[in-house]
ModelCIF file with pLDDT and N, C-alpha, C, O atoms, coordinates in Angstrom:
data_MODEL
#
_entry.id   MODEL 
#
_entity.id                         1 
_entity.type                       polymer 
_entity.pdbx_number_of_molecules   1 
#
_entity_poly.entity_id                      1 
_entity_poly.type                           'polypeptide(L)' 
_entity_poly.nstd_linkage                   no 
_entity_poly.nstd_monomer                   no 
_entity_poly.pdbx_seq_one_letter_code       
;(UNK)(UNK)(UNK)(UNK)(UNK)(UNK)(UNK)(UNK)(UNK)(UNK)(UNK)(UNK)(UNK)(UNK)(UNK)(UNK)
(UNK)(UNK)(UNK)(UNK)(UNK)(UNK)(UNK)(UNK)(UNK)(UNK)(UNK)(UNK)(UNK)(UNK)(UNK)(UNK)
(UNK)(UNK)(UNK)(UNK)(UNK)(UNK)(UNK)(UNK)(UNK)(UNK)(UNK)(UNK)(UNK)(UNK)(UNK)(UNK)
(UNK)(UNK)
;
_entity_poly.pdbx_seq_one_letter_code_can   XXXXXXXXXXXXXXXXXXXXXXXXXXXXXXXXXXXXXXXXXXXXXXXXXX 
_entity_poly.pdbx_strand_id                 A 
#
loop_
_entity_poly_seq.entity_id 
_entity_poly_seq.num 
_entity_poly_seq.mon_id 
_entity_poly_seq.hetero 
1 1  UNK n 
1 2  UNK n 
1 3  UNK n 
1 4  UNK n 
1 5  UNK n 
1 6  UNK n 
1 7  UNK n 
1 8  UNK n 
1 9  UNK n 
1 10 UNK n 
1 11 UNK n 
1 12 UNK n 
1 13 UNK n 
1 14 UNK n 
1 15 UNK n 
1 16 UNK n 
1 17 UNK n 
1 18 UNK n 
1 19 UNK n 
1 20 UNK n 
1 21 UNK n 
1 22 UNK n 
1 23 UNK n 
1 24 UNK n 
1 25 UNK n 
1 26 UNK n 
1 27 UNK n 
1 28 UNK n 
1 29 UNK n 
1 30 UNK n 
1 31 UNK n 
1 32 UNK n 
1 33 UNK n 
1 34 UNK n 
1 35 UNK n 
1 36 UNK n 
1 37 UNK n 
1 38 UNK n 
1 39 UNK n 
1 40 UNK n 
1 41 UNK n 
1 42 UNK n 
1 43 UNK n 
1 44 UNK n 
1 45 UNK n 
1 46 UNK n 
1 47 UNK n 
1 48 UNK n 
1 49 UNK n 
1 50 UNK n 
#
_struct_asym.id          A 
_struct_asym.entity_id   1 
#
loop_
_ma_qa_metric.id 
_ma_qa_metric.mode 
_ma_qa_metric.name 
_ma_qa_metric.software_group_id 
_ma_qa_metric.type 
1 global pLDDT . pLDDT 
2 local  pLDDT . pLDDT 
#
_ma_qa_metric_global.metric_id      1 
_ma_qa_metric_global.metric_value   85.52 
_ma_qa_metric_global.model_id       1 
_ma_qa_metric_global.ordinal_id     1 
#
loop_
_ma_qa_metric_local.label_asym_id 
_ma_qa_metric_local.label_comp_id 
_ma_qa_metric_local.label_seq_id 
_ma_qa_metric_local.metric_id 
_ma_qa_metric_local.metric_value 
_ma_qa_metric_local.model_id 
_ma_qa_metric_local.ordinal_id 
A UNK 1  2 50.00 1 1  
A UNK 2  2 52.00 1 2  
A UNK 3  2 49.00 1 3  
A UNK 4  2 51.00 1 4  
A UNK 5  2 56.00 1 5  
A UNK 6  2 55.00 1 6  
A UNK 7  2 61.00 1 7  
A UNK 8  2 70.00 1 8  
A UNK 9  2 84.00 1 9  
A UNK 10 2 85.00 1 10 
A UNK 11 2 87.00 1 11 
A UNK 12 2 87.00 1 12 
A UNK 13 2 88.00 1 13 
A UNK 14 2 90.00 1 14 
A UNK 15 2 91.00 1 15 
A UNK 16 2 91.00 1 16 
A UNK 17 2 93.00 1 17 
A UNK 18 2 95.00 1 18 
A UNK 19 2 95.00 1 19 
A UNK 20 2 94.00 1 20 
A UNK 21 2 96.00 1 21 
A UNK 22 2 96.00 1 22 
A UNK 23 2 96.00 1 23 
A UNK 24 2 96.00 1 24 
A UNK 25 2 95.00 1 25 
A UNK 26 2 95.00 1 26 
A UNK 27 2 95.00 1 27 
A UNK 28 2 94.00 1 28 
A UNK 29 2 93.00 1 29 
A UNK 30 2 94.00 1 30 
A UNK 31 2 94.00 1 31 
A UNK 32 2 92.00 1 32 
A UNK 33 2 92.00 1 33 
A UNK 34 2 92.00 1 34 
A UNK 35 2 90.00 1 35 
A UNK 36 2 92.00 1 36 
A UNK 37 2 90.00 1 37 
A UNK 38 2 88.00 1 38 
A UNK 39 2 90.00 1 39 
A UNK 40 2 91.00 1 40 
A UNK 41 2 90.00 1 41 
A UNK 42 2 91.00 1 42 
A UNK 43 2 92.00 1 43 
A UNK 44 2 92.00 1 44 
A UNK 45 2 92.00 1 45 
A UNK 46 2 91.00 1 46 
A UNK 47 2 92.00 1 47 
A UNK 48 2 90.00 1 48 
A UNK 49 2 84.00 1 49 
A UNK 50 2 77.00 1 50 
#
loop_
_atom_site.group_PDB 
_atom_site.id 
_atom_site.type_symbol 
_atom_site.label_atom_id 
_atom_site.label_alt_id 
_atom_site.label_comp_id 
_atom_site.label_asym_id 
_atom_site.label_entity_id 
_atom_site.label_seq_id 
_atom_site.pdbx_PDB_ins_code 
_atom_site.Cartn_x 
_atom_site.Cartn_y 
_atom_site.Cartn_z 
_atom_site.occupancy 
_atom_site.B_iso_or_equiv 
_atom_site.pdbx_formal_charge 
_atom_site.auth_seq_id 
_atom_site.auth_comp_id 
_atom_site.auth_asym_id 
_atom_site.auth_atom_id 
_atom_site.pdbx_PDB_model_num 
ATOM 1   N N  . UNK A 1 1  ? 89.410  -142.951 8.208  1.00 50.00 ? 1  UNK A N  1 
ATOM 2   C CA . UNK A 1 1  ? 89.970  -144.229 7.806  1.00 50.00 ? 1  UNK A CA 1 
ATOM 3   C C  . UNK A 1 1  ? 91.497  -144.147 7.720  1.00 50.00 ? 1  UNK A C  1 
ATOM 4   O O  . UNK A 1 1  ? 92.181  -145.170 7.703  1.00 50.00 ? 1  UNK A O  1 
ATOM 5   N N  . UNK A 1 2  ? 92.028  -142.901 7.664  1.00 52.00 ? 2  UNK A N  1 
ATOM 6   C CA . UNK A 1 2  ? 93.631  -142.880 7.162  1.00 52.00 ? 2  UNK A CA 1 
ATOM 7   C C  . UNK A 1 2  ? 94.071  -142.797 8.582  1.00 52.00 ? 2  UNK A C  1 
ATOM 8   O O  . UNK A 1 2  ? 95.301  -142.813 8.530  1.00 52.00 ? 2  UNK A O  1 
ATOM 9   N N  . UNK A 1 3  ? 93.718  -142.722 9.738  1.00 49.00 ? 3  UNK A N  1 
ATOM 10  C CA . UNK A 1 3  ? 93.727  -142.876 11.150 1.00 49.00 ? 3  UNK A CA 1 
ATOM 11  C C  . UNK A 1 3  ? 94.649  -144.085 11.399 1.00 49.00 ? 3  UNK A C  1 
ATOM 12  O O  . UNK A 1 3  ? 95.793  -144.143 11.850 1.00 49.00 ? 3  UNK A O  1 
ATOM 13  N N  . UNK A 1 4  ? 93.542  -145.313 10.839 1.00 51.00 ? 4  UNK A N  1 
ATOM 14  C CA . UNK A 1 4  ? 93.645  -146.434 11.046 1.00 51.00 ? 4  UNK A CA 1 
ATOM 15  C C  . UNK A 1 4  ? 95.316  -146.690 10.404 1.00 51.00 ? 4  UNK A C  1 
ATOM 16  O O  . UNK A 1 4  ? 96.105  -147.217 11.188 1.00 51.00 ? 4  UNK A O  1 
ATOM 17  N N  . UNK A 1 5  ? 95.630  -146.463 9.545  1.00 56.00 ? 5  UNK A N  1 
ATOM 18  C CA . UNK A 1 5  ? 97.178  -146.518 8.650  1.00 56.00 ? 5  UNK A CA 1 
ATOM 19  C C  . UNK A 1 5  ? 98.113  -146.141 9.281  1.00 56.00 ? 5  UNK A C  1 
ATOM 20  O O  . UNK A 1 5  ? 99.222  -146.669 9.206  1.00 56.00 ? 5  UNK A O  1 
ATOM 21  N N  . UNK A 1 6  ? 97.804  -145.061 10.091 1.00 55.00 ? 6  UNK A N  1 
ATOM 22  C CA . UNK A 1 6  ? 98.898  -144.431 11.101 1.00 55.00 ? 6  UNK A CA 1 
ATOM 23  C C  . UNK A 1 6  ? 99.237  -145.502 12.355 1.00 55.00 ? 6  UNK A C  1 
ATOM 24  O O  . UNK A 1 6  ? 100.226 -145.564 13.086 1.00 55.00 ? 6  UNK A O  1 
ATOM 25  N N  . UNK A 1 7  ? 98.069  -146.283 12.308 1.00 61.00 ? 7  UNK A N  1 
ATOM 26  C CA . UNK A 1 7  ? 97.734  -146.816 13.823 1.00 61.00 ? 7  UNK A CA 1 
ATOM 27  C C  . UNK A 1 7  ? 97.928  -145.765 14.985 1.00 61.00 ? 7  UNK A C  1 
ATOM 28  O O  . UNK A 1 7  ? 98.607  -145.794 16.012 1.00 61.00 ? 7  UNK A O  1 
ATOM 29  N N  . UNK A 1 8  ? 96.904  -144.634 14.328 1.00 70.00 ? 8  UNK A N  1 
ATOM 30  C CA . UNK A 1 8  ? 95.703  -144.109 15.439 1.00 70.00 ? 8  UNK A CA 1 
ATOM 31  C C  . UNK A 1 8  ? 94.783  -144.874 15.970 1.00 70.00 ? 8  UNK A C  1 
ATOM 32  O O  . UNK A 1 8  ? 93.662  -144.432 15.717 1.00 70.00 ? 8  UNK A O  1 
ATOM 33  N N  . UNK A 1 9  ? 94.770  -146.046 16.739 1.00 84.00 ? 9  UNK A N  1 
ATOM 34  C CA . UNK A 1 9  ? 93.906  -147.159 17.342 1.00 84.00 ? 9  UNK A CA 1 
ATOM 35  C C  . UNK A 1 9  ? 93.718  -146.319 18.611 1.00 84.00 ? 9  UNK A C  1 
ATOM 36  O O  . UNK A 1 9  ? 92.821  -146.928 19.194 1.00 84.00 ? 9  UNK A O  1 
ATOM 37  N N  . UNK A 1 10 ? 93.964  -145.548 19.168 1.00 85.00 ? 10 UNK A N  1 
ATOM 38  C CA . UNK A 1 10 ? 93.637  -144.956 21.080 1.00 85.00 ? 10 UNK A CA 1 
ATOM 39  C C  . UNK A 1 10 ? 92.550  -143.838 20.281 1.00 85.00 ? 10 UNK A C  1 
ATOM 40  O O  . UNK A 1 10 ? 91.368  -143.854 20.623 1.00 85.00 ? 10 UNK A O  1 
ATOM 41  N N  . UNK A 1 11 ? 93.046  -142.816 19.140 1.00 87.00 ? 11 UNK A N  1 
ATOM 42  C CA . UNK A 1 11 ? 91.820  -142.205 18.439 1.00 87.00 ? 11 UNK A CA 1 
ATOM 43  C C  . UNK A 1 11 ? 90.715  -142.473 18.418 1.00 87.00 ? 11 UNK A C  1 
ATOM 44  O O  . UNK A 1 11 ? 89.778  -141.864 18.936 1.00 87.00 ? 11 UNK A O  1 
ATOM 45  N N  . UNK A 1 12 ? 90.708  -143.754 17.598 1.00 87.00 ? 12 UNK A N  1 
ATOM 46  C CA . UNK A 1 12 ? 89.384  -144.472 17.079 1.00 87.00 ? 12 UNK A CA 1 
ATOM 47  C C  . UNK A 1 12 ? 88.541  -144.490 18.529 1.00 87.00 ? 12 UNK A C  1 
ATOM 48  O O  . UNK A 1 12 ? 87.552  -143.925 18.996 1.00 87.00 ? 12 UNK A O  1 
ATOM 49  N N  . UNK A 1 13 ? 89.694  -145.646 19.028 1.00 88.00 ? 13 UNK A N  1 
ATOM 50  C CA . UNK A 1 13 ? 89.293  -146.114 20.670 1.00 88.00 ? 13 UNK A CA 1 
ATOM 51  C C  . UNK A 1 13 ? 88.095  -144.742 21.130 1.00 88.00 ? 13 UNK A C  1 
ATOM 52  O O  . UNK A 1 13 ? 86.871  -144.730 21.259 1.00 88.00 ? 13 UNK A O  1 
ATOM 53  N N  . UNK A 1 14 ? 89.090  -143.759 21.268 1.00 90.00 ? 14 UNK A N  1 
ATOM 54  C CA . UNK A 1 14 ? 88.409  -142.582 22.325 1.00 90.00 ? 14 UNK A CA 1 
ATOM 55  C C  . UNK A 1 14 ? 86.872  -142.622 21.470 1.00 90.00 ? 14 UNK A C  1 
ATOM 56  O O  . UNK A 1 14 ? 85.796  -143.113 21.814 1.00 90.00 ? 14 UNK A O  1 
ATOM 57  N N  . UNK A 1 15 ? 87.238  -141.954 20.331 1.00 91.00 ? 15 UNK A N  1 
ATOM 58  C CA . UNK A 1 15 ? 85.671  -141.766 19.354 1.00 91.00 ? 15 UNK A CA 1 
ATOM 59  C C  . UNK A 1 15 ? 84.800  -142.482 19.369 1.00 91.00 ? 15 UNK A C  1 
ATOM 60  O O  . UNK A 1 15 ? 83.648  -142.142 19.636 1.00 91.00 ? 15 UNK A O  1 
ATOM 61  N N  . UNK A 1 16 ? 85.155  -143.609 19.090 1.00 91.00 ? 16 UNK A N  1 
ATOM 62  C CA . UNK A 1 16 ? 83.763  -145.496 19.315 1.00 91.00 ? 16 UNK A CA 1 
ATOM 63  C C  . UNK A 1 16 ? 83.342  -145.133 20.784 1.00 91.00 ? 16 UNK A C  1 
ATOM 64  O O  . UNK A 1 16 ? 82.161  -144.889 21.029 1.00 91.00 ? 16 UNK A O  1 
ATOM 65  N N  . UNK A 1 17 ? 84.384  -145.093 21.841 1.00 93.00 ? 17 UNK A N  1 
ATOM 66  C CA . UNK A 1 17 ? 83.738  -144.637 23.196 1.00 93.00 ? 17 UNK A CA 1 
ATOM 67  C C  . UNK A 1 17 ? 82.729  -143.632 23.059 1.00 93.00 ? 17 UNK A C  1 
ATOM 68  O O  . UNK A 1 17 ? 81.606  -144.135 23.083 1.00 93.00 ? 17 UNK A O  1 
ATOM 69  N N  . UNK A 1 18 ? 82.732  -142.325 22.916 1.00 95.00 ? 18 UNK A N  1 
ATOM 70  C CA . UNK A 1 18 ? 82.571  -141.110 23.049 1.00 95.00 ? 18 UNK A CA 1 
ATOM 71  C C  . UNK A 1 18 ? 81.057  -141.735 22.049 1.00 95.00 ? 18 UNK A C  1 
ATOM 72  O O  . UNK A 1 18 ? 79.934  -141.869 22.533 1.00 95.00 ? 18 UNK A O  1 
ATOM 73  N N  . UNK A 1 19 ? 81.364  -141.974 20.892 1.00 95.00 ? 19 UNK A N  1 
ATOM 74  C CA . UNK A 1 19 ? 80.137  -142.010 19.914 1.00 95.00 ? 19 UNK A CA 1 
ATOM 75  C C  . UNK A 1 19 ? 79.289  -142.882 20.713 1.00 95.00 ? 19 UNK A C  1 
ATOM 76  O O  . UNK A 1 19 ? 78.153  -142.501 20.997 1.00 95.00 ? 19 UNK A O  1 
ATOM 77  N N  . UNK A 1 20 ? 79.658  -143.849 21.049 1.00 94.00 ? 20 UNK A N  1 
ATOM 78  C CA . UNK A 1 20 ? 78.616  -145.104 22.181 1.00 94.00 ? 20 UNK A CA 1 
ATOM 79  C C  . UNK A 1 20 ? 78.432  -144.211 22.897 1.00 94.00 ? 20 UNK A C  1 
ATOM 80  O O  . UNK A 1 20 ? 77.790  -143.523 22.104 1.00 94.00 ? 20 UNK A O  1 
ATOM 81  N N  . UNK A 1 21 ? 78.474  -143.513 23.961 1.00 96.00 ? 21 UNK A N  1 
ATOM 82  C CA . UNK A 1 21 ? 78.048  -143.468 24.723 1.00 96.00 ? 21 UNK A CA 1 
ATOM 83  C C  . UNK A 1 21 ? 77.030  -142.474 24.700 1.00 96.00 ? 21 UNK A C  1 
ATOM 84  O O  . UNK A 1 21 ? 76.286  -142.559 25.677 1.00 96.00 ? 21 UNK A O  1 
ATOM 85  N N  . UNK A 1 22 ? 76.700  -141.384 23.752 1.00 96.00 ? 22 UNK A N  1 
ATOM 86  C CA . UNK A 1 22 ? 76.259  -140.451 23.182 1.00 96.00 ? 22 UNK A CA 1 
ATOM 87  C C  . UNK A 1 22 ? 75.170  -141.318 22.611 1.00 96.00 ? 22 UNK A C  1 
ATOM 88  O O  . UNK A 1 22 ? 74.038  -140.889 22.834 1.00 96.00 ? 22 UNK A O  1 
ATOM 89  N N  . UNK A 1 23 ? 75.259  -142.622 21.813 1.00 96.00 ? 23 UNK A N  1 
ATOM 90  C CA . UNK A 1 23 ? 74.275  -142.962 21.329 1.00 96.00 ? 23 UNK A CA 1 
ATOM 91  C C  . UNK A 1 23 ? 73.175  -143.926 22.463 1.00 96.00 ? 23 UNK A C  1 
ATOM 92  O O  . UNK A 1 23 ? 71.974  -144.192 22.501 1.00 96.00 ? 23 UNK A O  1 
ATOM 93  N N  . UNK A 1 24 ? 74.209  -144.183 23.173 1.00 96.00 ? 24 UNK A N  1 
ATOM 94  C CA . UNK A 1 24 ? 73.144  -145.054 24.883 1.00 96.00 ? 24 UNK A CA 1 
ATOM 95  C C  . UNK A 1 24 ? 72.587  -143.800 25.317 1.00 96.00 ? 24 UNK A C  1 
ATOM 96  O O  . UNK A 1 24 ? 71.475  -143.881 25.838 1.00 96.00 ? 24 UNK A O  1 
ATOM 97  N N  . UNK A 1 25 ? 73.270  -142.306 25.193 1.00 95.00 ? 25 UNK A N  1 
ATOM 98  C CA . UNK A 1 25 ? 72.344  -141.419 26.150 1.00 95.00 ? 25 UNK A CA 1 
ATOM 99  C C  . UNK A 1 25 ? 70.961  -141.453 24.981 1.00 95.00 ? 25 UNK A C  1 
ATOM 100 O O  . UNK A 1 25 ? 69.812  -141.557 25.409 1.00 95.00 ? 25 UNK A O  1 
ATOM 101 N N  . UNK A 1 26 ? 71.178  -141.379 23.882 1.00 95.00 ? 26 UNK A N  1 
ATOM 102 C CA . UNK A 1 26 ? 70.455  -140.935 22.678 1.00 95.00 ? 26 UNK A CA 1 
ATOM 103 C C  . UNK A 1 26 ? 68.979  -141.469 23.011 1.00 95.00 ? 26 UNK A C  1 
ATOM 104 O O  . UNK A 1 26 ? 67.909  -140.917 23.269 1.00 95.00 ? 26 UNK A O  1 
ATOM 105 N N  . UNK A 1 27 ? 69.440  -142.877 22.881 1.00 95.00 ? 27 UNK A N  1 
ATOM 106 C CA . UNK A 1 27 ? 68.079  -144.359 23.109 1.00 95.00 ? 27 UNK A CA 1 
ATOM 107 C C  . UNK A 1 27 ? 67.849  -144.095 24.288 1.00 95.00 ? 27 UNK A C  1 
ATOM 108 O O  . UNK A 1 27 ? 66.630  -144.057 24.459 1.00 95.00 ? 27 UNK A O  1 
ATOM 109 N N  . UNK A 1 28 ? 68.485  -143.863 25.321 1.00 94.00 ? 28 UNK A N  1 
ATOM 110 C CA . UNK A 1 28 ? 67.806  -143.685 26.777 1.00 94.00 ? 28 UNK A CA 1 
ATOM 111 C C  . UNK A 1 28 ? 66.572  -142.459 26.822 1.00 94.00 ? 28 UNK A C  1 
ATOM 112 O O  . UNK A 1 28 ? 65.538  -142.552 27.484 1.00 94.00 ? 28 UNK A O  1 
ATOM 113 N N  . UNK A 1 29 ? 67.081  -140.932 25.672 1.00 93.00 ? 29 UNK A N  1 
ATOM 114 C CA . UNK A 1 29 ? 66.385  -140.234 25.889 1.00 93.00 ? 29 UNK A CA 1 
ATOM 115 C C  . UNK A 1 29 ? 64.996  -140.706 25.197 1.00 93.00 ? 29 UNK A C  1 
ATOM 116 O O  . UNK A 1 29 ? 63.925  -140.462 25.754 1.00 93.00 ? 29 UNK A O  1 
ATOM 117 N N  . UNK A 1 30 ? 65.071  -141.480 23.799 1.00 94.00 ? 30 UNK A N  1 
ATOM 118 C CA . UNK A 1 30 ? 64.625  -142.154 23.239 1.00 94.00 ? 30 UNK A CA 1 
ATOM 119 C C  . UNK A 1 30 ? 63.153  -142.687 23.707 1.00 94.00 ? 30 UNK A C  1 
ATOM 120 O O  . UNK A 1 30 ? 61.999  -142.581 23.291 1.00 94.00 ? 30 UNK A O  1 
ATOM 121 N N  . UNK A 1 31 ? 63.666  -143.170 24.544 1.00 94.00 ? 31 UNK A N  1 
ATOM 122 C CA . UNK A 1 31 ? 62.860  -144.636 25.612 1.00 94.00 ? 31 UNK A CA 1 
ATOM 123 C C  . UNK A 1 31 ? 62.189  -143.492 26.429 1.00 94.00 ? 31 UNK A C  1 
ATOM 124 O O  . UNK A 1 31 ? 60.976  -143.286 26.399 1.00 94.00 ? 31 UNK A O  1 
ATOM 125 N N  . UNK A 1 32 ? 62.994  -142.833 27.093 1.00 92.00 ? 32 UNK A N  1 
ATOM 126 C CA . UNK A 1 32 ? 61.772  -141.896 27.867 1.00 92.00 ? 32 UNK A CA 1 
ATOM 127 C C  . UNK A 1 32 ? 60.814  -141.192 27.783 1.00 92.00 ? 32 UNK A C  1 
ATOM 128 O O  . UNK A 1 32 ? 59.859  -141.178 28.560 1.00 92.00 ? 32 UNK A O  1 
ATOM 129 N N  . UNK A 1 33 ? 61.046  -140.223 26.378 1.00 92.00 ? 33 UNK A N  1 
ATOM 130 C CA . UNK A 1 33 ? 60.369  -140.029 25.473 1.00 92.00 ? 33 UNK A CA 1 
ATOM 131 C C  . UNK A 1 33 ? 58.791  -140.623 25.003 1.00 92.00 ? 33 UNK A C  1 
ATOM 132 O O  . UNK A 1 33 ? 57.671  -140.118 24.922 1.00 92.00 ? 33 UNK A O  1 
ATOM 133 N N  . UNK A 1 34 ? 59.210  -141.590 24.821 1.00 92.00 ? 34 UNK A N  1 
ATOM 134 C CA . UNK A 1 34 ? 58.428  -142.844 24.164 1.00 92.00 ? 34 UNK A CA 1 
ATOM 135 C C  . UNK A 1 34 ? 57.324  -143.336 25.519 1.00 92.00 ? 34 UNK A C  1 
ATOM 136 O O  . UNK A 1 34 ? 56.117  -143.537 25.655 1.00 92.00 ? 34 UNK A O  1 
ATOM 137 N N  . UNK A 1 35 ? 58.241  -143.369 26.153 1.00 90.00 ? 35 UNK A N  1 
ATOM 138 C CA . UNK A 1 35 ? 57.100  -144.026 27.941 1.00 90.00 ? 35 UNK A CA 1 
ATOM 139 C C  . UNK A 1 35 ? 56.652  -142.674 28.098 1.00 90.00 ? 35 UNK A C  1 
ATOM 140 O O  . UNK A 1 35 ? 55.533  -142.763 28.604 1.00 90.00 ? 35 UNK A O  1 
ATOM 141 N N  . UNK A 1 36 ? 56.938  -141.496 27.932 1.00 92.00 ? 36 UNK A N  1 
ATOM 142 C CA . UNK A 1 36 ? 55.899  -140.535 28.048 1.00 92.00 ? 36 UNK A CA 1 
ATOM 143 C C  . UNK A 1 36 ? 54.936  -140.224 27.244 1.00 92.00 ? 36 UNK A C  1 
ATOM 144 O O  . UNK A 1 36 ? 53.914  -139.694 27.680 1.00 92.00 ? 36 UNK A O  1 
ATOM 145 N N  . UNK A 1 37 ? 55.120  -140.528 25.828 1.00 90.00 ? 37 UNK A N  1 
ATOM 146 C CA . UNK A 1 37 ? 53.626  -140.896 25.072 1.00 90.00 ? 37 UNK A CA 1 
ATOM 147 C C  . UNK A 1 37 ? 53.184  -141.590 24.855 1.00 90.00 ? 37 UNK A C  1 
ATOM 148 O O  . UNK A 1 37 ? 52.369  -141.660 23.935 1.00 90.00 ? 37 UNK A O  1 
ATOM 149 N N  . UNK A 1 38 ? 53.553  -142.576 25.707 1.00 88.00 ? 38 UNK A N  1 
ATOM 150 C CA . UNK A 1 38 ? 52.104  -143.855 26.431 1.00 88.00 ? 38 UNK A CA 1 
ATOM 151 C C  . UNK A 1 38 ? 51.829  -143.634 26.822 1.00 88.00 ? 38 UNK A C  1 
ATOM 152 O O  . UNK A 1 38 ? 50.631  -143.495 26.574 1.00 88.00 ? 38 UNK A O  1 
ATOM 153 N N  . UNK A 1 39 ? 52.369  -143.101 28.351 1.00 90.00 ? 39 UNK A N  1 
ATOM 154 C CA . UNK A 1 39 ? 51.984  -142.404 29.351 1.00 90.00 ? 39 UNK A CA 1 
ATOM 155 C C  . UNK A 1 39 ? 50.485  -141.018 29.267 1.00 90.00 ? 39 UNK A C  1 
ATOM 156 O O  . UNK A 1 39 ? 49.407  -140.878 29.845 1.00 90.00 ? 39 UNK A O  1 
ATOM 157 N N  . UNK A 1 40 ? 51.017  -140.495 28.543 1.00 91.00 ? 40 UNK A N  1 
ATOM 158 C CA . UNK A 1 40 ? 49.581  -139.611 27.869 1.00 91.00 ? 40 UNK A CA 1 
ATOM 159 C C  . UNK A 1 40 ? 48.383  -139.957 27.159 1.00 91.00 ? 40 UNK A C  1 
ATOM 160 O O  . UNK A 1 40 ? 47.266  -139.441 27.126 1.00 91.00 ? 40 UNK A O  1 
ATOM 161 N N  . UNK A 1 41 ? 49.028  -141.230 26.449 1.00 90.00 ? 41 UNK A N  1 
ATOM 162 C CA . UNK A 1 41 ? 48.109  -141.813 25.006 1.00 90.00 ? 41 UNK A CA 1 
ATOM 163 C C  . UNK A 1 41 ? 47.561  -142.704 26.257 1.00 90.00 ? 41 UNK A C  1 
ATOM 164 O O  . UNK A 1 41 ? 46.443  -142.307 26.587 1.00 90.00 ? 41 UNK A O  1 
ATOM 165 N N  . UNK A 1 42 ? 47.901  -143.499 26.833 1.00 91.00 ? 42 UNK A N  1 
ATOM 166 C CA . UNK A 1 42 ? 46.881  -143.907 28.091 1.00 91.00 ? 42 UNK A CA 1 
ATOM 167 C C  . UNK A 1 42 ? 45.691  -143.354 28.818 1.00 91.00 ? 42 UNK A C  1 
ATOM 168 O O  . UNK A 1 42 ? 44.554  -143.744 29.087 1.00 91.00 ? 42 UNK A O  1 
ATOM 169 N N  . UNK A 1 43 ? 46.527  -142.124 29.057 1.00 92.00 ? 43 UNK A N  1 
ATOM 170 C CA . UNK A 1 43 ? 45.779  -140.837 29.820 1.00 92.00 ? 43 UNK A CA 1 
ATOM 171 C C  . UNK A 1 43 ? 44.675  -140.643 29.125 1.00 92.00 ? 43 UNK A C  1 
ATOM 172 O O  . UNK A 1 43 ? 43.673  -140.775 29.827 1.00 92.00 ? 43 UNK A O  1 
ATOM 173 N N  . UNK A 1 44 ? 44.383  -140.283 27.606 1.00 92.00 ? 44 UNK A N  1 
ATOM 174 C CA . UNK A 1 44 ? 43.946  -139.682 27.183 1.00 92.00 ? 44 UNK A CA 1 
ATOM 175 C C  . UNK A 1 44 ? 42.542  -140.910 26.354 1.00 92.00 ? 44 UNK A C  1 
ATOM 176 O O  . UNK A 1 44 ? 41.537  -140.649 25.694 1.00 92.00 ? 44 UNK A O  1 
ATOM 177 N N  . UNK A 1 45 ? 43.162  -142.251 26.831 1.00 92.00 ? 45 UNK A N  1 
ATOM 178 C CA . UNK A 1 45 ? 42.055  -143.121 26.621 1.00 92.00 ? 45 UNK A CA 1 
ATOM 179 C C  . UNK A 1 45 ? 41.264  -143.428 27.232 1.00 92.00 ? 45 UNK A C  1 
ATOM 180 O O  . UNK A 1 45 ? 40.214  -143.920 26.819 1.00 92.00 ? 45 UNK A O  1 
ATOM 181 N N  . UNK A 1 46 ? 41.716  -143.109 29.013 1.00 91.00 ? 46 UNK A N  1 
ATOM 182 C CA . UNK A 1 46 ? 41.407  -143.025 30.019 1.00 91.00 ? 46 UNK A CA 1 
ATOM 183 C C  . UNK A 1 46 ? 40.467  -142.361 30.422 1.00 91.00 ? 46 UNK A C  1 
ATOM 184 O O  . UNK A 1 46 ? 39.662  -142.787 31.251 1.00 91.00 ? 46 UNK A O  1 
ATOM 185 N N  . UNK A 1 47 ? 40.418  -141.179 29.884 1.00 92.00 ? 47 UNK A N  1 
ATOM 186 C CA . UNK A 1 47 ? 39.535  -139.672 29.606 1.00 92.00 ? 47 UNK A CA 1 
ATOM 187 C C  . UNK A 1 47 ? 38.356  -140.171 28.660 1.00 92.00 ? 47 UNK A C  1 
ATOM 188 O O  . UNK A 1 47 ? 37.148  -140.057 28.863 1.00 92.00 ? 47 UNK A O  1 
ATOM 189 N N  . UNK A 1 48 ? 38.999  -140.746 27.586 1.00 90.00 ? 48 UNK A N  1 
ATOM 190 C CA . UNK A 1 48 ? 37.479  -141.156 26.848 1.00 90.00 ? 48 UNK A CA 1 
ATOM 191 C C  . UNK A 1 48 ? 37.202  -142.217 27.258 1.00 90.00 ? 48 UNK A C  1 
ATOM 192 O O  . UNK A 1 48 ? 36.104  -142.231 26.703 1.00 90.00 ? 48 UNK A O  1 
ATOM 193 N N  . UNK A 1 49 ? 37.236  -143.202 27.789 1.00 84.00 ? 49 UNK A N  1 
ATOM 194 C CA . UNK A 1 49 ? 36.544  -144.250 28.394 1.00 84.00 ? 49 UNK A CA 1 
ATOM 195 C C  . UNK A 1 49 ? 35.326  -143.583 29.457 1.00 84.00 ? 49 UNK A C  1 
ATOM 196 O O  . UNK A 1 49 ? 34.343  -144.244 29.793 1.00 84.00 ? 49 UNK A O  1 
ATOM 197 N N  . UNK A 1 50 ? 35.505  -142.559 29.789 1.00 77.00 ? 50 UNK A N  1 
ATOM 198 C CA . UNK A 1 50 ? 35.026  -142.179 31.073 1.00 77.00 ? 50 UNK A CA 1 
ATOM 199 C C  . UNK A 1 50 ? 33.700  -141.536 31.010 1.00 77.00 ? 50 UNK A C  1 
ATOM 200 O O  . UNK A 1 50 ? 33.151  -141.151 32.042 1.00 77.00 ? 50 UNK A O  1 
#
């Protein structure tokens, strides 16, 4: 926050970048994750249906 007082604004800038984009990889890994245990939990209903 004492950044901001200096008007370190290109700081922040870089970090909000850097932190976003880290957090889009985050949810992306997230999401894939996630479609792969449907992907199984499907599978595996699939198996007992059978």
């Amino acid at each position: 926050m004492s950044a901001r007082l200096g008007g370190g604004s290109p700081v922040i800038g870089l970090i909000l970048g850097v932190g976003g984009l880290l957090v889009t990889i985050a949810s992306f890994y997230l999401i894939m994750k996630m479609a792969g245990l449907v992907d199984a939990l499907s599978q595996k209903i699939k198996e007992m249906k059978l």
